[in-house]
Structures are given as C-alpha cells and as structure tokens.
C-alpha positions as CSV (number, residue, x, y, z in Angstrom):
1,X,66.4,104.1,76.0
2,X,68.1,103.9,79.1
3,X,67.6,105.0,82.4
4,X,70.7,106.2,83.7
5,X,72.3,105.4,87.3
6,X,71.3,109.3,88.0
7,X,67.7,108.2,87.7
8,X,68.1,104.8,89.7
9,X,69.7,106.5,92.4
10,X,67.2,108.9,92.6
11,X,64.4,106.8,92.8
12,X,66.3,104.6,95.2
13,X,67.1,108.1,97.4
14,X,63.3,108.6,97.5
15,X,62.3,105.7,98.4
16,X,64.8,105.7,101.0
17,X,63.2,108.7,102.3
18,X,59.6,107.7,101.9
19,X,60.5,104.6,104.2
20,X,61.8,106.8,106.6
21,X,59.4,109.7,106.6
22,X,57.9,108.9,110.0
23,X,61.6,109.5,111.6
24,X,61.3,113.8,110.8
25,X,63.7,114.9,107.9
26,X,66.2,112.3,106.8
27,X,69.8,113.6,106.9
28,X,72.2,112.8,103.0
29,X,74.1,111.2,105.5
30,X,72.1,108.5,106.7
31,X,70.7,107.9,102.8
32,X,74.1,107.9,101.6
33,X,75.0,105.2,104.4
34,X,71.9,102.9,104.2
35,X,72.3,103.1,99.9
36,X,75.8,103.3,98.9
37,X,75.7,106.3,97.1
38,X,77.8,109.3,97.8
39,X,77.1,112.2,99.9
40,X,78.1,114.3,97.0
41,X,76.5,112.6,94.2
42,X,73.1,112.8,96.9
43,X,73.6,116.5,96.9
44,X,73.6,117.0,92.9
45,X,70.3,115.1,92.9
46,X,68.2,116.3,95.8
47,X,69.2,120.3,94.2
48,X,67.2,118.8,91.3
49,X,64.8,117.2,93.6
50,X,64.0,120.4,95.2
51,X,63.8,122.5,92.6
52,X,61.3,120.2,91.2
53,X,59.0,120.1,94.7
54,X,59.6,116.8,95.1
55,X,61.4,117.1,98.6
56,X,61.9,120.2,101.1
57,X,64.6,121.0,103.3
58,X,64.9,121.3,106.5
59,X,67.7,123.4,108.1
60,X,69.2,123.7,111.4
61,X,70.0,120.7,114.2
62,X,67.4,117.6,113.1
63,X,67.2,119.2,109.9
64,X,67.8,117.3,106.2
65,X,65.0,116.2,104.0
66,X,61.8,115.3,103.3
67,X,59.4,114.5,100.8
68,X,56.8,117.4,99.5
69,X,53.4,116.6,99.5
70,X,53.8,112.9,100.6
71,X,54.3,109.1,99.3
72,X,51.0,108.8,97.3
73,X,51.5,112.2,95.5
74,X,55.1,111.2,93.9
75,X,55.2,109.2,91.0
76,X,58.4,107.1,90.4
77,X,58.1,108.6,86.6
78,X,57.9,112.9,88.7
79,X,61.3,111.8,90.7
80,X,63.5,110.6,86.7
81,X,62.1,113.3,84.9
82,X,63.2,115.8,87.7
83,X,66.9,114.6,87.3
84,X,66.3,114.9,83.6
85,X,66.5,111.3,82.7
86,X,65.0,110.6,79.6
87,X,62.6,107.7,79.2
88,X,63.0,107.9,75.1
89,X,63.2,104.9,73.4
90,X,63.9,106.6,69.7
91,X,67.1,107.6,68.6
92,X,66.0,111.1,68.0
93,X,64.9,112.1,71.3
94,X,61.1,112.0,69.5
95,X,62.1,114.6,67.4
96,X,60.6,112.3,64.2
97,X,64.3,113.6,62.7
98,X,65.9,110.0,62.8
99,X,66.2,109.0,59.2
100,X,68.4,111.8,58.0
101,X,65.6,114.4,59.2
102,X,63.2,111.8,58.1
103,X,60.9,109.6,60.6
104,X,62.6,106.4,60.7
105,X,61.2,103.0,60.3
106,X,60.7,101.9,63.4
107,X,60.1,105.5,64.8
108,X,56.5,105.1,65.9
109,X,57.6,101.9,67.7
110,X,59.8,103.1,70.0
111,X,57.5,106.2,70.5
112,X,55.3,104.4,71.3
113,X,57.2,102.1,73.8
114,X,58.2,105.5,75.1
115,X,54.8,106.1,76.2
116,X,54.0,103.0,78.0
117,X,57.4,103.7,80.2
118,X,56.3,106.9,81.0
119,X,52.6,105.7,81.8
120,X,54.2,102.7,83.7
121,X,55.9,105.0,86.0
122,X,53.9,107.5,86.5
123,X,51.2,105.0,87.6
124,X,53.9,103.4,90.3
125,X,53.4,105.8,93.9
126,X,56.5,105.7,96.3
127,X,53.4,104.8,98.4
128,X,52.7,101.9,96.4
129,X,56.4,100.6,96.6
130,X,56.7,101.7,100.4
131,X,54.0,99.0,100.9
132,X,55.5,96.4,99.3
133,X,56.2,93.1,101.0
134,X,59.7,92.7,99.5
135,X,60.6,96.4,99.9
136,X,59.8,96.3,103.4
137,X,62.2,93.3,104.0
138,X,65.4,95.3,102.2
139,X,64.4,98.3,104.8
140,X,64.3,96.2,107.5
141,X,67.8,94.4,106.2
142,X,69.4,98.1,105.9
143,X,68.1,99.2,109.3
144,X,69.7,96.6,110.9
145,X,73.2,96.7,108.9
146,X,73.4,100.6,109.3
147,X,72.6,100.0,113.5
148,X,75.4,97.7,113.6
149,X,77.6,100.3,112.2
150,X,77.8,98.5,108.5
151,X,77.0,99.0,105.2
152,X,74.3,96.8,103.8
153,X,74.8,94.5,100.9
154,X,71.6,94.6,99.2
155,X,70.4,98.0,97.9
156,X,66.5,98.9,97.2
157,X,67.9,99.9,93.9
158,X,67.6,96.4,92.9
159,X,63.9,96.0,93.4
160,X,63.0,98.6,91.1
C-alpha cells in the first residue's frame, strides 16, 4: 500500500482550501503558490475533485474553487479515493487472487489493514484537521510567506 503524491497533494489542496473557505473561492493559483504544487498538476486533480462533488467551481472575476458541502462533510479518505488512490494493502488489489489465483498467506492481513486505513480516514473531517493547533500554525506561516511575495518552506503536506 501506498498513497501516492496524487493523493497527498490532494488532501494537502483541500485542506488548503478548507483553511481559506471564508476568503470566497480560492483561485489554483494561490493553492499552487502557498503549496508548491503545480498549476497544472492542481488542475488534473480538482477535474477529479469535481467530478466527485467534492469542490464546485466558480467562474468569472473572483471565481476559482470551493469546497461542496463544507469542512465537516469531507472525509480525508472521500478526497484519495476521488483521485483514485488506492488504500490496498494486498498485492492483489483485494482480489483474494495473490497466490497464483489463490488467497495468499498473509492475504487477510493486509485486508484487513486495508480496512482500518480506510476507517482511519474516513473518520478524519477537513474540519477536524482545519482546527488543529499545529495546522493552524503552517497556515499562518504560508500566509505570511505568500504576502511577502515568497514561497513557504514548510508544506501542510507534512502534517498529514
């Protein structure tokens, strides 16, 4: 199992957007400048985003993004399944096929593991991370640095 930088940055995008939900629509622009993460790569996520429900977009002048239904209703586990990031743990992608179509040894184990990372997630909000202490000290931190005109050092990414 691995969650890919696809998923990381998408949490990290939504969170980013979250924080900044009281500002009207967030622009790729000023997530792509506060997180480090391309403009382009942004755009390949939030298509998947959207067509998920998970953010809505806002056209026109003051238009960009924002997030569909609110903070508490998004689970960090909704936002890396809607980029398709897997959260399997098994070689076989579940399918019990591992063991030359057999169930594998340790098959049930990493099912099972599986299920707990999905269950983790889904039980962590983007409202429940927007009110963290230590989250709220990186936004503060990448306000600032993007007001100055620079890119911030540390990214929410590696709070998560």
């Amino acid at each position: 199992m691995r969650l890919t930088t696809k998923g990381r940055y998408a949490v990290t995008a939504m969170l980013d957007l979250a924080l900044h939900e009281d500002q009207g629509p967030i622009t790729l622009a000023d997530i792509s400048m506060r997180q480090g993460v391309s403009i382009s790569y942004l755009e390949q996520l939030f298509a998947k985003l959207r067509r998920s429900k998970l953010v809505e977009s806002v056209r026109g002048p003051g238009g960009g993004y924002r997030l569909a239904g609110g903070a508490g209703a998004i689970s960090v586990a909704q936002i890396v399944e809607a980029v398709n990031d897997s959260m399997d743990a098994t070689r076989c992608m579940g399918k019990g096929d591992c063991q030359h179509g057999e169930v594998c040894l340790t098959h049930h184990l990493w099912s099972d593991l599986s299920d707990r990372l999905r269950q983790f997630l889904s039980d962590i909000t983007l409202a429940d991370l927007v009110s963290r202490d230590d989250i709220q000290r990186v936004r503060s931190r990448q306000d600032r640095g993007c007001s100055n005109g620079h890119e911030s050092v540390v990214n929410l990414e590696r709070i998560i």
